[in-house]
matplotlib code that plots the C-alpha trace (Angstrom):
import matplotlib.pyplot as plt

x = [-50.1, -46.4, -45.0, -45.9, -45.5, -41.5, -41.8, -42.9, -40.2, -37.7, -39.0, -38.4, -35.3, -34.0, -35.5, -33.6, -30.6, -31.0, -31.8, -28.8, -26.4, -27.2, -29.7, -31.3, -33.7, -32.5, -35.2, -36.2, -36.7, -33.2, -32.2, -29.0, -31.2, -32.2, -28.6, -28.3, -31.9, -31.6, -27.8, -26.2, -24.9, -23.7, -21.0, -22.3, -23.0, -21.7, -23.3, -27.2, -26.7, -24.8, -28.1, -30.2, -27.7, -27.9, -31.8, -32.5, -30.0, -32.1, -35.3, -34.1, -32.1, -33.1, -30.9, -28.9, -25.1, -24.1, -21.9, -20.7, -20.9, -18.2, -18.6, -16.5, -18.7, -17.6, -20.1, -18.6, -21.2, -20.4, -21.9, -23.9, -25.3, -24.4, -26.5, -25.3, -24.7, -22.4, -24.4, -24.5, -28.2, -28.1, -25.7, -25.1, -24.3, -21.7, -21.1, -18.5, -18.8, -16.8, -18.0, -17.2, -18.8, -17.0, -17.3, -16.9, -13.4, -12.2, -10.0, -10.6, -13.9, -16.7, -17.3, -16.6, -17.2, -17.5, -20.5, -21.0, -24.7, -25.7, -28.4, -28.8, -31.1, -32.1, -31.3, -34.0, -34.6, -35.8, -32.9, -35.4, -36.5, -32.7, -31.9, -35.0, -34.3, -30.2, -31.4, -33.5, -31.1, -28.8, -31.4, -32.5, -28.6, -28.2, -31.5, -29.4, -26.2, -27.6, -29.8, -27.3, -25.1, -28.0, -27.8, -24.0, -24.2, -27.2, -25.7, -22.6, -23.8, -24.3, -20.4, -20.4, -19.3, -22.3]
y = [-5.4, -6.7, -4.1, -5.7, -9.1, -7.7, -6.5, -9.5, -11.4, -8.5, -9.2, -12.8, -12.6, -10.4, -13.0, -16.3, -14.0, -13.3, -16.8, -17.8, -16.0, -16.8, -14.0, -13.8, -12.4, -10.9, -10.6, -14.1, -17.4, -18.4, -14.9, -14.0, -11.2, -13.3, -13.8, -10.6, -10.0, -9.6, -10.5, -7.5, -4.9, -1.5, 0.0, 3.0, 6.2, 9.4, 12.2, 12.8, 12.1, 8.2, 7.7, 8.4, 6.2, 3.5, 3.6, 3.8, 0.4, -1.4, -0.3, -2.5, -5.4, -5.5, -6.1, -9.2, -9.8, -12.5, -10.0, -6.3, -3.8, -0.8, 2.7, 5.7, 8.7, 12.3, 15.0, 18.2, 21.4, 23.3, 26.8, 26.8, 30.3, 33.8, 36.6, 39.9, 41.0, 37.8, 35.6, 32.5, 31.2, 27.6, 25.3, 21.0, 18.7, 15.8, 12.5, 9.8, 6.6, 3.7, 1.0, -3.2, -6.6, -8.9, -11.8, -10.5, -10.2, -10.4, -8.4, -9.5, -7.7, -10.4, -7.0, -3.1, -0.4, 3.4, 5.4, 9.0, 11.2, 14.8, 17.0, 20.8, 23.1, 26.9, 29.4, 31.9, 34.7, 32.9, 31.0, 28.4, 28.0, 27.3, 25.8, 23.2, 23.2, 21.5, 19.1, 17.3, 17.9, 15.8, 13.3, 12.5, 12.8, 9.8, 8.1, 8.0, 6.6, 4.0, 2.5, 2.8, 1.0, -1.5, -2.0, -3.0, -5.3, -6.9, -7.5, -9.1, -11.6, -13.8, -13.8, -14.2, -18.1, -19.3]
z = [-31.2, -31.9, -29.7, -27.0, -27.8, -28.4, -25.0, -23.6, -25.5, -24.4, -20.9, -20.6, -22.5, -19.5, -17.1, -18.2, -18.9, -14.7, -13.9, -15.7, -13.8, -10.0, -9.7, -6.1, -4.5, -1.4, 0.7, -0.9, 0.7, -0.2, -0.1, 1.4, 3.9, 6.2, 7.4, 8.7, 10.4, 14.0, 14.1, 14.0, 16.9, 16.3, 18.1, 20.8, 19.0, 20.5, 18.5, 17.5, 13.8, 15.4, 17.1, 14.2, 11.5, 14.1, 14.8, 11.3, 10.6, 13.8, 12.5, 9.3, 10.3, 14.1, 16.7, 17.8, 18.6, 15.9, 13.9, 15.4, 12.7, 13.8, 11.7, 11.0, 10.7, 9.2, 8.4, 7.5, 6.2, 3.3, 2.5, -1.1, -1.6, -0.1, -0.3, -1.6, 2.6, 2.6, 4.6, 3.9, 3.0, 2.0, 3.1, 2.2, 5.0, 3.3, 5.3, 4.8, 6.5, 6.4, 8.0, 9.0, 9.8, 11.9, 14.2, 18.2, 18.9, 14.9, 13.6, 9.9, 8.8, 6.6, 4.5, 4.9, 2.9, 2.3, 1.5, 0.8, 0.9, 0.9, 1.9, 2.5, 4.1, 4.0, 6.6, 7.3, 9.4, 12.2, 14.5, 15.3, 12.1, 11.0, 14.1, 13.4, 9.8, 10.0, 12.6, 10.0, 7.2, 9.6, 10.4, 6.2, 6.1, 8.4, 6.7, 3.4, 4.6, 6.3, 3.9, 1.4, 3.9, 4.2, 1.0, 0.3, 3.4, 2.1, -1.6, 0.1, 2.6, 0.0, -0.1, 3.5, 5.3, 7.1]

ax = plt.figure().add_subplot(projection="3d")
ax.plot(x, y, z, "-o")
ax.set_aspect("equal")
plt.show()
């Protein structure tokens, strides 16, 4: 019976300790979200995996043309495992992207950043099957990096002039 009256003292320890320091919600009604909902457009992709990091960032924040968010995007595939014919039989797909918020026609980004994700796949006998296979590593490749990108534009907007 005290544990969890410790817990719940543990608990509401941790939430005055938030309270205290600014912590916000950002998806809250004061949240700092909002500001970026439907007011961002993303520079043109000209690969597959571009259209996939850029429908996965319009599927969260919508699309508007308040702030122009420009991208760098590497993806280089690395072989993991080698069978004893030396054919390669797993491989990881690495991307980099660095990416920037600005105004239209600024050159000064509001934030930028650099993320990195990974993801790998299995070939098989089957050239369809592998084929089939590194199209969707690439596409839960772009997945990560932009939610992750989602994310560190979301924590700074609060940093952002209205």
């Amino acid at each position: 019976m005290w544990w969890s009256d410790r817990r719940t003292l543990v608990f509401g320890l941790c939430a005055l300790t938030l309270a205290g320091c600014g912590f916000a919600p950002v998806h809250g009604p004061q949240g700092a979200g909002g500001r970026l909902q439907s007011t961002v457009r993303v520079q043109a992709p000209d690969t597959r995996v571009e259209q996939l990091l850029i429908q996965r960032i319009e599927e969260r924040l919508g699309r508007g043309s308040r702030y122009e968010l420009s991208y760098d995007l590497d993806i280089r595939r690395q072989e993991m495992a080698v069978d004893p014919n030396n054919v390669s039989t797993r491989f990881n797909v690495v991307g980099n992207v660095a990416y920037a918020l600005r105004l239209p026609g600024a050159d000064a980004p509001l934030i930028e950043g650099r993320t990195t994700g990974f993801t790998g796949y299995s070939t098989t006998d089957s050239t369809v099957a592998t084929s089939a296979a590194e199209r969707d590593a690439h596409a839960r490749l772009a997945t990560i990096l932009a939610d992750r990108m989602i994310a560190h534009l979301l924590a700074a907007a609060s940093d952002m002039p209205e």
